[in-house]
LUMPA-784014 format. One record per residue: residue in three letters; x, y, z of N, C-alpha, C, O in turn; residue number from 0. Coordinates in Angstrom, 1 decimal. Example, Ala and Ser with C-alpha at 12.3 -4.5 7.8 and 13.67 -1.06 7.14 Angstrom:
<pts>
Ala/13.2/-5.7/7.8/12.3/-4.5/7.8/13.2/-3.3/7.8/14.2/-3.3/8.5/0
Ser/12.8/-2.2/7.1/13.7/-1.1/7.1/12.9/0.0/7.9/13.4/1.1/8.0/1
</pts>
This chain:
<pts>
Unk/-106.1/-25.5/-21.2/-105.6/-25.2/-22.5/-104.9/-26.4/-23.1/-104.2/-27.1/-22.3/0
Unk/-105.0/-27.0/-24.4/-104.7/-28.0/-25.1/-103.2/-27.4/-25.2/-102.8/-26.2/-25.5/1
Unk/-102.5/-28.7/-24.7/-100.8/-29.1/-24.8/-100.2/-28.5/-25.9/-99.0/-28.0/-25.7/2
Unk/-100.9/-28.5/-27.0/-100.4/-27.9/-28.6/-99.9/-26.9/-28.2/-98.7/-26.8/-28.0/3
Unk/-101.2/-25.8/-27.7/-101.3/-24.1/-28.0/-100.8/-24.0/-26.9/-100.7/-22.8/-26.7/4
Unk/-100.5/-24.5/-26.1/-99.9/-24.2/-25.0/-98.0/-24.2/-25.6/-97.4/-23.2/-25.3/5
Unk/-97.5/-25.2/-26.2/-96.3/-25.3/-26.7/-95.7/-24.7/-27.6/-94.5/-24.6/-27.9/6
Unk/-97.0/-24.0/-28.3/-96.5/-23.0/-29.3/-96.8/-21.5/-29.1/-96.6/-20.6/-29.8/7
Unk/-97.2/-21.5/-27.8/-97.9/-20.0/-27.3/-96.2/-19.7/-26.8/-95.6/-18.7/-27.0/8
Unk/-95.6/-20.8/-25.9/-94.6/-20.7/-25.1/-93.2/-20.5/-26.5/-92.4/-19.6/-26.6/9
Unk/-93.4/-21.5/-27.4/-92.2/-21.3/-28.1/-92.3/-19.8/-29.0/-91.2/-19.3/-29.4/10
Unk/-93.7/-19.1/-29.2/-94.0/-17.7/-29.8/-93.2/-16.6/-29.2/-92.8/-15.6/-29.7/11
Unk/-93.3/-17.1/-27.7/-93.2/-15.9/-26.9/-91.4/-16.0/-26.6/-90.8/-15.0/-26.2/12
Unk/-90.8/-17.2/-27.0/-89.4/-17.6/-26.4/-89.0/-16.7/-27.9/-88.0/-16.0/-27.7/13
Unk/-89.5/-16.6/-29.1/-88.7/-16.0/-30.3/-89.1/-14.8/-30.2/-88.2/-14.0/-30.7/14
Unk/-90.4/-14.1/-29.6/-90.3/-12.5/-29.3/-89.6/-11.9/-28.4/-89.3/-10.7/-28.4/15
Unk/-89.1/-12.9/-27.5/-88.3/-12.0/-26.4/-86.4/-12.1/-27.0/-85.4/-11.4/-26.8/16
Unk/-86.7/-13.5/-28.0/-85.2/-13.6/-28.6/-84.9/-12.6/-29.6/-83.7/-12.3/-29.8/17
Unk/-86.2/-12.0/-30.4/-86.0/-10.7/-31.5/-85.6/-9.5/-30.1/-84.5/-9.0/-29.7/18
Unk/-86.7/-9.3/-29.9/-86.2/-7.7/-28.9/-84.8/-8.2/-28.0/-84.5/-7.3/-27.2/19
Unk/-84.0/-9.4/-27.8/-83.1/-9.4/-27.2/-81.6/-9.2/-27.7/-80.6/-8.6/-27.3/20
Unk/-81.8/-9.9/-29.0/-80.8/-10.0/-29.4/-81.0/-10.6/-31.0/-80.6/-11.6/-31.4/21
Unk/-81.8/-9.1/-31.9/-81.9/-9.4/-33.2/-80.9/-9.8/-34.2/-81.3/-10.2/-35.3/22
Unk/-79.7/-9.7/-34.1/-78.9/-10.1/-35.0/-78.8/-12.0/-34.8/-79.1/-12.8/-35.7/23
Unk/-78.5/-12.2/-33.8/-78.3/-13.5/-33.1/-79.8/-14.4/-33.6/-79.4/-15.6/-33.9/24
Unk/-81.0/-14.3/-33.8/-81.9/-14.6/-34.1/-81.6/-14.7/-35.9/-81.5/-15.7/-36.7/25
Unk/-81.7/-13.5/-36.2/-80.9/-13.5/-37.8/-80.2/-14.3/-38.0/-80.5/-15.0/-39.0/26
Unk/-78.9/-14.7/-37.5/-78.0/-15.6/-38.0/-78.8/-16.5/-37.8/-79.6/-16.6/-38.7/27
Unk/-79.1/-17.5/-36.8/-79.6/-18.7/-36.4/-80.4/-19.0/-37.9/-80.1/-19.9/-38.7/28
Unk/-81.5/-17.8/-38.1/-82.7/-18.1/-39.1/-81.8/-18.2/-40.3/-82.0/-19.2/-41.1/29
Unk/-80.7/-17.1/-40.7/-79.8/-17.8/-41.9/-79.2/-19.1/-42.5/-79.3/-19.7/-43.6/30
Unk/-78.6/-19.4/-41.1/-77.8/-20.8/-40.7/-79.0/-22.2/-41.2/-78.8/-23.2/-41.9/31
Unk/-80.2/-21.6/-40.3/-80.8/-23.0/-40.6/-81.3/-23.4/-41.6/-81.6/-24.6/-41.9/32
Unk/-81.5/-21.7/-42.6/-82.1/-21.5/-43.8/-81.1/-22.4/-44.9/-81.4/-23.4/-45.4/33
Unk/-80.0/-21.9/-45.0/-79.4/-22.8/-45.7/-79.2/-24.5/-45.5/-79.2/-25.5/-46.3/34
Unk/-79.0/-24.3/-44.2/-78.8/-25.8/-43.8/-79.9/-26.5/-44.6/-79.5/-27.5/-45.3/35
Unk/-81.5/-26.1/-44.4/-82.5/-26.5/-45.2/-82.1/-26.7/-46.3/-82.2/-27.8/-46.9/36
Unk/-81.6/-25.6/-46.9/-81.7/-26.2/-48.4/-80.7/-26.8/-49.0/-80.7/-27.1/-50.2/37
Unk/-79.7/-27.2/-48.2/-78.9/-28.0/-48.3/-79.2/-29.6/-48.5/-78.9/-30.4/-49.4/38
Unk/-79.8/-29.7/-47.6/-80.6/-31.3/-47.1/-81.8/-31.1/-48.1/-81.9/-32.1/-48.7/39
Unk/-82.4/-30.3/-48.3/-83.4/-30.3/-49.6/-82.2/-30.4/-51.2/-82.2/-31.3/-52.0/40
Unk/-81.9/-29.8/-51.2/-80.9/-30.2/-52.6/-80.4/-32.1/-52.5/-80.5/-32.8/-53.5/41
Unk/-80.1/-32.4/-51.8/-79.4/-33.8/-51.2/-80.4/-34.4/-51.4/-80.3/-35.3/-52.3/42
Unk/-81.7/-34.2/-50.9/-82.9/-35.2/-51.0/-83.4/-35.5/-52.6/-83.6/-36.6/-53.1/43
Unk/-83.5/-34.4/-53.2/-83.8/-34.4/-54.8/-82.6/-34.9/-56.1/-82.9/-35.5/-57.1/44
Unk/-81.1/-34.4/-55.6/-80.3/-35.7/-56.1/-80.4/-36.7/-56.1/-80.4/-37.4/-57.1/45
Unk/-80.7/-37.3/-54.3/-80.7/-38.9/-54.1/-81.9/-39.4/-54.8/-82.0/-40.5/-55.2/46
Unk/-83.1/-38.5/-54.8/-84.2/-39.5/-55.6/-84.0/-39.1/-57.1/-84.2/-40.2/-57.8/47
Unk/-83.7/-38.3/-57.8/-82.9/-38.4/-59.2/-82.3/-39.5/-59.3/-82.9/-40.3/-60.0/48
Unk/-81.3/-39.9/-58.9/-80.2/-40.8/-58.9/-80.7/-42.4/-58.5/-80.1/-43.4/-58.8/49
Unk/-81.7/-42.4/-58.0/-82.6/-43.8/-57.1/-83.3/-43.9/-58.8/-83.1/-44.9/-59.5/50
Unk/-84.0/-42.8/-59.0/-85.0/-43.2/-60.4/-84.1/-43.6/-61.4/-84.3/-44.6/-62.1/51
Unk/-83.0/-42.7/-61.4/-82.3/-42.9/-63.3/-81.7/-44.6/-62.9/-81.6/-45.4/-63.9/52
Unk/-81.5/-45.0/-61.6/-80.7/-46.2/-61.5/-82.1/-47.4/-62.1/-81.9/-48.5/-62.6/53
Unk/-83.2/-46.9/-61.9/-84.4/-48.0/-62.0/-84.5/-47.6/-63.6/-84.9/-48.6/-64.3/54
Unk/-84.4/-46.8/-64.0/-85.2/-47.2/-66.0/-83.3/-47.1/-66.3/-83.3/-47.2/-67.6/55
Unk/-82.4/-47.1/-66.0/-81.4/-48.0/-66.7/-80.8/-49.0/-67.1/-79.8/-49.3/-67.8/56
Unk/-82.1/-49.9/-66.0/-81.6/-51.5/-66.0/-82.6/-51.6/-67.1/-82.8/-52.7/-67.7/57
</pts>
C-alpha cells in the first residue's frame, strides 16, 4: 500500500474513533482551528494590501 493512503487511511480512522469518543472535544478543536484559520487568512490579505498600496504610492 502507497505511504500516502496509508497515512490518511490511519489519520481517517484516528478522527472516527475521536467523533464516537469524544464528540464535543473534536468540535471544539475543529472550531478553534477554524478560526485560528481565518485569522491568519485575514493577516495574510492585510499584509498583501498593505505590501501593494506601499508599491503604487511611491
Amino acid at each position: 500500500m502507497n505511504l500516502k493512503k496509508l497515512i490518511l487511511l490511519v489519520g481517517a480512522l484516528f478522527i472516527a474513533f475521536w467523533l464516537f469518543q469524544d464528540p464535543q472535544g473534536l468540535a471544539d478543536v475543529a472550531s478553534t482551528f477554524g478560526e485560528k484559520g481565518w485569522d491568519v487568512t485575514q493577516q495574510l490579505f492585510n499584509s498583501i494590501i498593505s505590501f501593494v498600496q506601499s508599491l503604487t504610492s511611491k
